[in-house]
Residue frames as qw, qx, qy, qz and C-alpha x, y, z in Angstrom:
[[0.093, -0.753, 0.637, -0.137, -166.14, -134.81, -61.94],
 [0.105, -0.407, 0.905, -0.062, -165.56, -138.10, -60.39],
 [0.454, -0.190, -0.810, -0.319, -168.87, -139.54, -61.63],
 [0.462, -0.324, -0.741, 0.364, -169.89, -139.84, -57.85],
 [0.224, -0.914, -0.261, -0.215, -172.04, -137.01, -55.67],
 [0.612, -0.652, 0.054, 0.443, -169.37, -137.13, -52.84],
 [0.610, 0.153, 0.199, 0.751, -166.90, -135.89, -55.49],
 [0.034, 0.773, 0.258, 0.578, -168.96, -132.54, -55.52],
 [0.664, -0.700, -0.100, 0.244, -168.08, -132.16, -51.65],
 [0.604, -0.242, 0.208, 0.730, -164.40, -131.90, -52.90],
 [0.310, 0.473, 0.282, 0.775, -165.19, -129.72, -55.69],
 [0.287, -0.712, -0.128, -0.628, -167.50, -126.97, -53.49],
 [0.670, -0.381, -0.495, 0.401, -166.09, -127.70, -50.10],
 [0.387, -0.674, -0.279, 0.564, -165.54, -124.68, -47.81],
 [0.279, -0.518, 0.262, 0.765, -163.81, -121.51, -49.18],
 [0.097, -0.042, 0.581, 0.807, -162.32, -120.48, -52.46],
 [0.530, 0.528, 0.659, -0.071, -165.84, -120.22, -53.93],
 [0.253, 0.907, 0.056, -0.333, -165.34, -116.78, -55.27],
 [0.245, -0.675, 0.588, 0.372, -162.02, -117.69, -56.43],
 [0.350, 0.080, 0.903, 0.237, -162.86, -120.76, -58.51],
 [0.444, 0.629, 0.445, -0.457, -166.25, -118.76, -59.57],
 [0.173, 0.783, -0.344, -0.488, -163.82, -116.95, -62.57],
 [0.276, -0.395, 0.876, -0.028, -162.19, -119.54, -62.92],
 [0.443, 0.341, 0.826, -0.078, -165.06, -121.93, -63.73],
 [0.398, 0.801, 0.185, -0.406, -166.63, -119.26, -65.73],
 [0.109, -0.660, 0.635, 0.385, -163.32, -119.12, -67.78],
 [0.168, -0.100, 0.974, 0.116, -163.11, -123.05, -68.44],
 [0.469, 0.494, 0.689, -0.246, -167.11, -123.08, -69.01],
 [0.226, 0.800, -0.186, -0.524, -166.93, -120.06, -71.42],
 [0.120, -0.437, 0.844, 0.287, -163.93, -122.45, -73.48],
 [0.301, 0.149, 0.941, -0.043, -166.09, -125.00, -73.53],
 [0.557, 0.611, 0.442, -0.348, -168.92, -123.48, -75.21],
 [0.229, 0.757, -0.410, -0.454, -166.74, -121.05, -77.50],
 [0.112, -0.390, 0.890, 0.207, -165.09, -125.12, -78.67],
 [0.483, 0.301, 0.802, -0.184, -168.32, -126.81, -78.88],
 [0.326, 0.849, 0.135, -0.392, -169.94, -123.79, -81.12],
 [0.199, 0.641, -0.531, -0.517, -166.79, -123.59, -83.51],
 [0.225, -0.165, 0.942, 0.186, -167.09, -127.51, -83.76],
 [0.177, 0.360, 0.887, 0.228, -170.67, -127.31, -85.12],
 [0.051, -0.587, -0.397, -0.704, -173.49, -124.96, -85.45],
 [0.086, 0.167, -0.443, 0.877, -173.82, -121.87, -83.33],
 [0.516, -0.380, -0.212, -0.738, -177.02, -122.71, -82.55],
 [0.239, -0.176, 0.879, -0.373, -177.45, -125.09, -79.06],
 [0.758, 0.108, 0.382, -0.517, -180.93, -126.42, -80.69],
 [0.789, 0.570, -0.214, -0.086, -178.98, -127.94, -83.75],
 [0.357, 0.484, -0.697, 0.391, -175.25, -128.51, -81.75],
 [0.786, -0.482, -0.336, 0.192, -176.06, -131.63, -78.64],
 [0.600, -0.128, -0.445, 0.653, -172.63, -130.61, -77.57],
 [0.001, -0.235, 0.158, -0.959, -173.02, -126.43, -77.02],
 [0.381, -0.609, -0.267, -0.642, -176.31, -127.12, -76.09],
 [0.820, -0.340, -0.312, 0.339, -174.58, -129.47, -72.68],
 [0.318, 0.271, -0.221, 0.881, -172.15, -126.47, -72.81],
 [0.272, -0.359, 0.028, -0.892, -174.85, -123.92, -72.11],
 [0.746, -0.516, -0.325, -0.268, -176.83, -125.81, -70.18],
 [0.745, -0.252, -0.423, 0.450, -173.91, -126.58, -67.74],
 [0.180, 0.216, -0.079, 0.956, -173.11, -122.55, -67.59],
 [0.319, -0.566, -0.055, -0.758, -176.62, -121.79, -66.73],
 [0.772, -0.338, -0.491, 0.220, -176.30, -124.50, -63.79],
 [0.556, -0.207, -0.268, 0.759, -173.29, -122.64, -62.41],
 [0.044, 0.892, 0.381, -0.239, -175.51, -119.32, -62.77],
 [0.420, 0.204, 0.475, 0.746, -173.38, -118.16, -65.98],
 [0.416, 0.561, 0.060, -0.713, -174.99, -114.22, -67.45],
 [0.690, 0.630, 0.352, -0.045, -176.76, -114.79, -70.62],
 [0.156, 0.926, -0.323, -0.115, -173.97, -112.06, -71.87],
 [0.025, 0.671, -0.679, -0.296, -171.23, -114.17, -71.42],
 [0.649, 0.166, 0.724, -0.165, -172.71, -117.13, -72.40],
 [0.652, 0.732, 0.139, -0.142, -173.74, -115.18, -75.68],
 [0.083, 0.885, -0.425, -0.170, -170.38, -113.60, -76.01],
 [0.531, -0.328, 0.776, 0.090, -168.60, -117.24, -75.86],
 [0.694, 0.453, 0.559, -0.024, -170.90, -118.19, -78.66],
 [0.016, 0.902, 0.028, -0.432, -169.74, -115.29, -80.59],
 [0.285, -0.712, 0.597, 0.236, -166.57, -115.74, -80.47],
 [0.596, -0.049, 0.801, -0.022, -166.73, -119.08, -81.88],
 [0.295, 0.773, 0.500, -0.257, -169.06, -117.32, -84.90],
 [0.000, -0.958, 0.155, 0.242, -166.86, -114.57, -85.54],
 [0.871, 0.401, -0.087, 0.270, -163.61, -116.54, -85.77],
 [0.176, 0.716, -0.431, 0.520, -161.71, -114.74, -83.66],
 [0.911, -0.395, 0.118, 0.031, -161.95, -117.94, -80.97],
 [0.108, -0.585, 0.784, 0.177, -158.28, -119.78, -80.26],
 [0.834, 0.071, -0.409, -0.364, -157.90, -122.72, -81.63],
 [0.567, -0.408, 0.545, -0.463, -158.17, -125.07, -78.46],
 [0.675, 0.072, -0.711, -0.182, -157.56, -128.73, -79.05],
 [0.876, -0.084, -0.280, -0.383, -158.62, -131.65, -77.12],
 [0.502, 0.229, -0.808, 0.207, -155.86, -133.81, -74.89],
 [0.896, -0.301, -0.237, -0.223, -156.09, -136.51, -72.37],
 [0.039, 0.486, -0.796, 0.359, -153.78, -137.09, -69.54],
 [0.916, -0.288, -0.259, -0.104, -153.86, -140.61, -67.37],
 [0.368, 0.451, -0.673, 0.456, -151.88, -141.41, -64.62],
 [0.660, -0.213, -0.685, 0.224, -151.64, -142.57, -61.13],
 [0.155, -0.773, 0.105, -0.606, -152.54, -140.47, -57.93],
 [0.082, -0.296, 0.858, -0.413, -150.87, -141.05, -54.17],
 [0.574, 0.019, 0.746, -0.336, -152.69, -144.77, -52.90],
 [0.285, 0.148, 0.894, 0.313, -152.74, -146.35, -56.54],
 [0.498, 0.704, 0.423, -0.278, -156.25, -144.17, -57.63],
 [0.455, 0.238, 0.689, 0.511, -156.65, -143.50, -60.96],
 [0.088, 0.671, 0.275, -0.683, -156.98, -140.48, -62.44],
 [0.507, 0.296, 0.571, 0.574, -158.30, -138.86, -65.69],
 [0.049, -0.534, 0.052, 0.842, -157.54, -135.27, -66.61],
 [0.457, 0.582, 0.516, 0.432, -159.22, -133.85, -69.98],
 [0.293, -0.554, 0.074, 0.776, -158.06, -130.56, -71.15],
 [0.468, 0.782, 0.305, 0.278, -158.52, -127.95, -73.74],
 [0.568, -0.579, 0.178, 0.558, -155.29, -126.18, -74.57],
 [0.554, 0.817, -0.161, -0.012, -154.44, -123.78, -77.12],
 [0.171, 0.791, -0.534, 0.244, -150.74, -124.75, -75.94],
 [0.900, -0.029, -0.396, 0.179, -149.57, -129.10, -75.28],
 [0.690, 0.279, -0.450, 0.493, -146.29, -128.11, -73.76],
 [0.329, -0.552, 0.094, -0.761, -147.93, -125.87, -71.43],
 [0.758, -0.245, -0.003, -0.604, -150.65, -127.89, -70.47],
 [0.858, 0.121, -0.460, 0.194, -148.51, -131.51, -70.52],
 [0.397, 0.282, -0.561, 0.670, -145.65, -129.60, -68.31],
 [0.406, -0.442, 0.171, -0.781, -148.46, -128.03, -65.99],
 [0.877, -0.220, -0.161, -0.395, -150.40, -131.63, -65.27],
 [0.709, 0.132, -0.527, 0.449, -146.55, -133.64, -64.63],
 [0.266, 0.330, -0.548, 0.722, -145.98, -131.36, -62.17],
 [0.590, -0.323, 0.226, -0.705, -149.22, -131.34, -60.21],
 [0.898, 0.023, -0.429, 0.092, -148.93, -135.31, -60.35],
 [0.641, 0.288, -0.499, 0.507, -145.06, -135.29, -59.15],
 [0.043, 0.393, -0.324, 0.860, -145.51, -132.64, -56.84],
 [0.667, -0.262, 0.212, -0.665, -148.96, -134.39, -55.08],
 [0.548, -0.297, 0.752, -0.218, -147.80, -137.81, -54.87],
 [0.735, 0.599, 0.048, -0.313, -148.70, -138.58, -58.35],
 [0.430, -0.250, 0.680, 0.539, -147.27, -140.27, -61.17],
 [0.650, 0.615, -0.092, -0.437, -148.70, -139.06, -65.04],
 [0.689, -0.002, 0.639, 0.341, -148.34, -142.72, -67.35],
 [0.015, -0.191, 0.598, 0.778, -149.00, -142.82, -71.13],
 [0.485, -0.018, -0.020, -0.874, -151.54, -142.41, -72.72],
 [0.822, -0.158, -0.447, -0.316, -154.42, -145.63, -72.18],
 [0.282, 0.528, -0.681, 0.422, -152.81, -146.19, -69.07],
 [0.225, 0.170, 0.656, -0.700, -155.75, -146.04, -66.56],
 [0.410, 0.129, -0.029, -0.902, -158.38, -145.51, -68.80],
 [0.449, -0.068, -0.780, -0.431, -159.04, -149.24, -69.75],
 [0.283, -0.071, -0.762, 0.578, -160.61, -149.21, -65.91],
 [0.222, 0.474, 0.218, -0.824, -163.26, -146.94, -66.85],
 [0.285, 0.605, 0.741, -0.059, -166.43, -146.85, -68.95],
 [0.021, 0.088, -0.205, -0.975, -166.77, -144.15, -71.49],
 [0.025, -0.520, -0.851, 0.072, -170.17, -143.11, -70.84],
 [0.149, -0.581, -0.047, -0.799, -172.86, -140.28, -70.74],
 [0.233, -0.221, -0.702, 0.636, -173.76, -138.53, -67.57],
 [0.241, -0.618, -0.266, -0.699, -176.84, -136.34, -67.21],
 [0.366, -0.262, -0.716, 0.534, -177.36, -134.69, -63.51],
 [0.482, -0.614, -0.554, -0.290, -179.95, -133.80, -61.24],
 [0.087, -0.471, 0.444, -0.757, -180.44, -131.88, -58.12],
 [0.039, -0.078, -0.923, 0.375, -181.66, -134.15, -55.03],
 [0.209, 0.382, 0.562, -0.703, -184.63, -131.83, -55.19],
 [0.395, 0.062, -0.650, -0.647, -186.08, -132.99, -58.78],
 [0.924, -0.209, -0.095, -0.306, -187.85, -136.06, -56.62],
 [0.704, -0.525, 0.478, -0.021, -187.01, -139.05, -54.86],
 [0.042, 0.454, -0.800, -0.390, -184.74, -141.71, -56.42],
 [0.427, 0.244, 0.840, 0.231, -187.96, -144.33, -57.89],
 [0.411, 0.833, 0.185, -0.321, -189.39, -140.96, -59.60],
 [0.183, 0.767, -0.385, -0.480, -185.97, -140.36, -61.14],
 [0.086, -0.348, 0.859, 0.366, -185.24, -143.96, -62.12],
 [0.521, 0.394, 0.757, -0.037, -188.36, -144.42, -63.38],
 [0.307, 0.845, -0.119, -0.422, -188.08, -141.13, -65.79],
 [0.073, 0.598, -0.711, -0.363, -184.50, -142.69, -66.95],
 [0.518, 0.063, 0.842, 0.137, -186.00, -145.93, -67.62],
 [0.538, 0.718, 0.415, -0.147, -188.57, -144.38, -69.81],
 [0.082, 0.949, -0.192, -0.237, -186.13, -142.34, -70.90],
 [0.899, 0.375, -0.196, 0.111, -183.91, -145.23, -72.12],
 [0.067, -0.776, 0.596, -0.197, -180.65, -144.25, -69.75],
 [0.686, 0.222, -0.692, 0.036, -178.75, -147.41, -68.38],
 [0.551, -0.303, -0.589, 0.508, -178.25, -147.29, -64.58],
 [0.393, -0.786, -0.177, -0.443, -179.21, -144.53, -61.85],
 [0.573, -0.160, -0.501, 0.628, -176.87, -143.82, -58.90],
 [0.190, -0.771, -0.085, -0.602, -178.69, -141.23, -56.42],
 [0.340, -0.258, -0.541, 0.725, -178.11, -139.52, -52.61],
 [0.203, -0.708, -0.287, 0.613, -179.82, -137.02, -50.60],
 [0.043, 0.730, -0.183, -0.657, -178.05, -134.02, -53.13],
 [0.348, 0.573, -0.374, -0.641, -178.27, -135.55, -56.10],
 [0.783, 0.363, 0.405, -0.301, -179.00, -137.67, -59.19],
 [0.005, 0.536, -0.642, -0.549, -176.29, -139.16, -61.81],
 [0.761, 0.504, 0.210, -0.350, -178.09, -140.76, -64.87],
 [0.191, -0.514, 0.690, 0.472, -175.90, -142.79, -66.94],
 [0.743, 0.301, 0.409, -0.437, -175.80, -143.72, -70.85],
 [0.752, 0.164, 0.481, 0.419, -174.76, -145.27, -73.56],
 [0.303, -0.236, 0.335, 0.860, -172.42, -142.48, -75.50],
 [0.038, 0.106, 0.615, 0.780, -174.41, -142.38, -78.72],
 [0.151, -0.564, -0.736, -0.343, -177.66, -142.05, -76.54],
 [0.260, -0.236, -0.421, 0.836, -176.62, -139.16, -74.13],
 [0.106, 0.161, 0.041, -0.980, -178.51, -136.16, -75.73],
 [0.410, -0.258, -0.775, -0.406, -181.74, -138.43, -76.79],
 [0.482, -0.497, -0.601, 0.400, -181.93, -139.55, -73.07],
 [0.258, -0.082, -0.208, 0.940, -181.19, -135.87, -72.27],
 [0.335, -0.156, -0.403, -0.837, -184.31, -134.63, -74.34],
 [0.582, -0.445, -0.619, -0.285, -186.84, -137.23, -72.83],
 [0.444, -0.379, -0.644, 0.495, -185.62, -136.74, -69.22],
 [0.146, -0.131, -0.051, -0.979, -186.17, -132.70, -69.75],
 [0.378, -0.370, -0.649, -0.547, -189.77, -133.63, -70.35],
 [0.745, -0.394, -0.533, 0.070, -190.11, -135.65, -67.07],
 [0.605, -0.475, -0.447, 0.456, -187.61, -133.75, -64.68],
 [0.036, 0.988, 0.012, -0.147, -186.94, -130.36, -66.20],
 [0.451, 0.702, -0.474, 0.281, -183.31, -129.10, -67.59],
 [0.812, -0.423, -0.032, 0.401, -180.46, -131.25, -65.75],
 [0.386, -0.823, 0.219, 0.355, -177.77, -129.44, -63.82],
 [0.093, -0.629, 0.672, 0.378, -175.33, -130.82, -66.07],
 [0.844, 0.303, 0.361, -0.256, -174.86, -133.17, -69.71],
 [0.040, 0.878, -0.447, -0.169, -171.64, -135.07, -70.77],
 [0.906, 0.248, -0.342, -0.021, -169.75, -137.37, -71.52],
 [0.510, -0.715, 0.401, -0.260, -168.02, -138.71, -68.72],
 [0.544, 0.178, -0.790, 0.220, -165.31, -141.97, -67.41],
 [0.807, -0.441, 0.140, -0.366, -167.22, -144.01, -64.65],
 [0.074, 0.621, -0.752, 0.207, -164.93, -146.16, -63.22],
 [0.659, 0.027, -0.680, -0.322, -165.45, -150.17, -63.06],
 [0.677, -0.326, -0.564, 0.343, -164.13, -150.69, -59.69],
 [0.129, -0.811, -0.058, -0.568, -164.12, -147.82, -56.97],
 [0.572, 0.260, -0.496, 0.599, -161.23, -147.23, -54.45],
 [0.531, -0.785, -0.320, -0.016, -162.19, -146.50, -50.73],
 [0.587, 0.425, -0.385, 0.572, -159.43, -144.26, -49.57],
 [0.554, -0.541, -0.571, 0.271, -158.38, -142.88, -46.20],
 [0.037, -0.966, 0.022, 0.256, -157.81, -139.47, -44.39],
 [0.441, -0.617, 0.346, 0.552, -154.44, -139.38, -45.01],
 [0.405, 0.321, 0.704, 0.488, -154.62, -140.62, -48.90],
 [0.265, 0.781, 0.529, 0.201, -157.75, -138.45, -49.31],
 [0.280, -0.846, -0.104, 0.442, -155.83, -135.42, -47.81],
 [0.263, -0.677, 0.301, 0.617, -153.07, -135.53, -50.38],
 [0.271, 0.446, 0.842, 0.134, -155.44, -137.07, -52.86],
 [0.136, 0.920, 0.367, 0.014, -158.13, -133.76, -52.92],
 [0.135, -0.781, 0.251, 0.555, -154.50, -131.50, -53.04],
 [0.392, 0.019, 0.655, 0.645, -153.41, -133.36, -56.18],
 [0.128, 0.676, 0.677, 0.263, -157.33, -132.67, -57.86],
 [0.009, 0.953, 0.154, -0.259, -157.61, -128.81, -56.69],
 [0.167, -0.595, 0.438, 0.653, -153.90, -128.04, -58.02],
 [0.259, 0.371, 0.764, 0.460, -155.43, -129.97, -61.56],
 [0.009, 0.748, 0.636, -0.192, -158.75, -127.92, -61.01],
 [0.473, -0.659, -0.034, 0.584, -156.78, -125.16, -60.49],
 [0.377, -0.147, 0.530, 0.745, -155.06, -125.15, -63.83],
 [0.390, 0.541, 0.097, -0.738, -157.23, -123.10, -66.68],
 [0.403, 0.346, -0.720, -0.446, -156.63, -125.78, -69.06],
 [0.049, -0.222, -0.969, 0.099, -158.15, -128.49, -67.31],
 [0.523, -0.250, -0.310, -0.754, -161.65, -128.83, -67.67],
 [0.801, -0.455, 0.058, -0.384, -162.45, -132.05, -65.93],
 [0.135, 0.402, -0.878, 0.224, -160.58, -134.66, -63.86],
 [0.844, -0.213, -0.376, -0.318, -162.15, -138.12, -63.32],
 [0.011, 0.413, -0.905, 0.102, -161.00, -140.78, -60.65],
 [0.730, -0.206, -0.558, -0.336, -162.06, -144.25, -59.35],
 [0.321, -0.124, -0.814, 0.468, -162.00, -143.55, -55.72],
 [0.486, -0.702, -0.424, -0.302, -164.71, -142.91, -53.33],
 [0.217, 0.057, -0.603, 0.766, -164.10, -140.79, -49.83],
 [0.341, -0.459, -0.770, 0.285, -166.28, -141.51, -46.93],
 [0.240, -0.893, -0.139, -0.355, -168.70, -138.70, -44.94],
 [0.670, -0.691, 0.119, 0.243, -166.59, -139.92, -41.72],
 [0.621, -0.204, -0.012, 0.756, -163.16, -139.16, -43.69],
 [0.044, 0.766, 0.238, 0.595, -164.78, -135.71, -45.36],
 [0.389, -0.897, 0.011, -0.210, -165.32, -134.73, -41.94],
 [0.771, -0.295, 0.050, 0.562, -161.45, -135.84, -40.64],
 [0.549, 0.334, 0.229, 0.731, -160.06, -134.00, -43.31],
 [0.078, -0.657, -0.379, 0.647, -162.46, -130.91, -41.75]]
């Protein structure tokens, strides 16, 4: 999501789990079924499906639909799901980037304006925000692979660029064109990461407050929300002490 552990707070906070479970399963499912039609159904021959499937068995995906996604994709009877980017501006100036897979633009365009407008938001044009951000890979880790000079000595060996760890977890960042290289050597060293992508890390990182973050984390769940969005980046950071305001 936002590059950042604390973003996972927002994403698995209280509630909704069961609700978002489908949901996720849905959007993860997409992803593979898009990854597979774009290259060979096989994850040992396709980097991207094999990040697909690897991120599905994170989120404790069945093998079944996991297979069934692959299928599809196989079979030809997938949609045909393109690719778009939204950028725009969320309440207190953060920066936000939305990526979507949408068998339907006018849908998916009219769906993201209005969760903007409607959450204190403004959606710009396209390159609007993004020159503020770092197209990068991301490979993650659970806190409980090791400490953080076991993991950033794996990613050094492992050729990765930088290491940003907490308590719950481990984000591994790399040059694009070496994500699934790095991905392979860290396996060795830490076992299968949680998750492997290509991600926007943000250059500078926005401290925000309760109020901001309150109508801030509504703008991102009503995105989240949407079955066409897949991920949503920003470049702000919220505190443990405003997590816990916000309750």
């Amino acid at each position: 999501m936002a590059g950042h552990s604390k973003f996972k707070n927002i994403m698995h906070r209280k509630g909704a789990q069961d609700k978002k479970r489908s949901a996720m399963f849905s959007k993860l499912s997409r992803e593979i079924t898009v990854a597979a039609k774009m290259g060979m159904p096989d994850p040992d021959m396709n980097p991207r499906l094999r990040a697909a499937v690897n991120a599905a068995k994170a989120q404790s995906m069945p093998k079944d639909n996991i297979q069934r996604a692959i299928d599809k994709a196989s079979k030809g009877d997938a949609e045909n799901y393109e690719e778009v980017r939204y950028e725009g501006y969320g309440p207190g100036g953060v920066a936000l980037i939305v990526e979507a897979l949408t068998d339907n633009r006018n849908r998916t365009a009219t769906n993201v304006r209005t969760a903007f407008s409607k959450n204190g938001g403004n959606l710009g044009a396209s390159g609007a925000v993004s020159h503020g951000f770092e197209r990068l890979g991301l490979i993650e880790y659970p806190g409980s692979v090791g400490d953080e000079d076991k993991v950033l000595e794996a990613a050094i060996e492992a050729g990765a660029q930088d290491v940003e760890s907490d308590e719950d977890s481990h984000s591994v960042w790399t040059a694009v064109e070496d994500l699934h290289e790095v991905a392979r050597e860290l396996e060795k060293a830490l076992g299968e990461a949680e998750g492997v992508k290509l991600a926007w890390k943000p250059n500078i990182k926005v401290d925000v407050d309760a109020d901001t973050a309150s109508t801030l984390l509504k703008l991102v769940d009503t995105l989240d929300d949407d079955d066409d969005v897949q991920t949503v980046w920003g470049n702000y950071e919220i505190s443990d002490e405003v997590m816990e305001q916000l309750g």
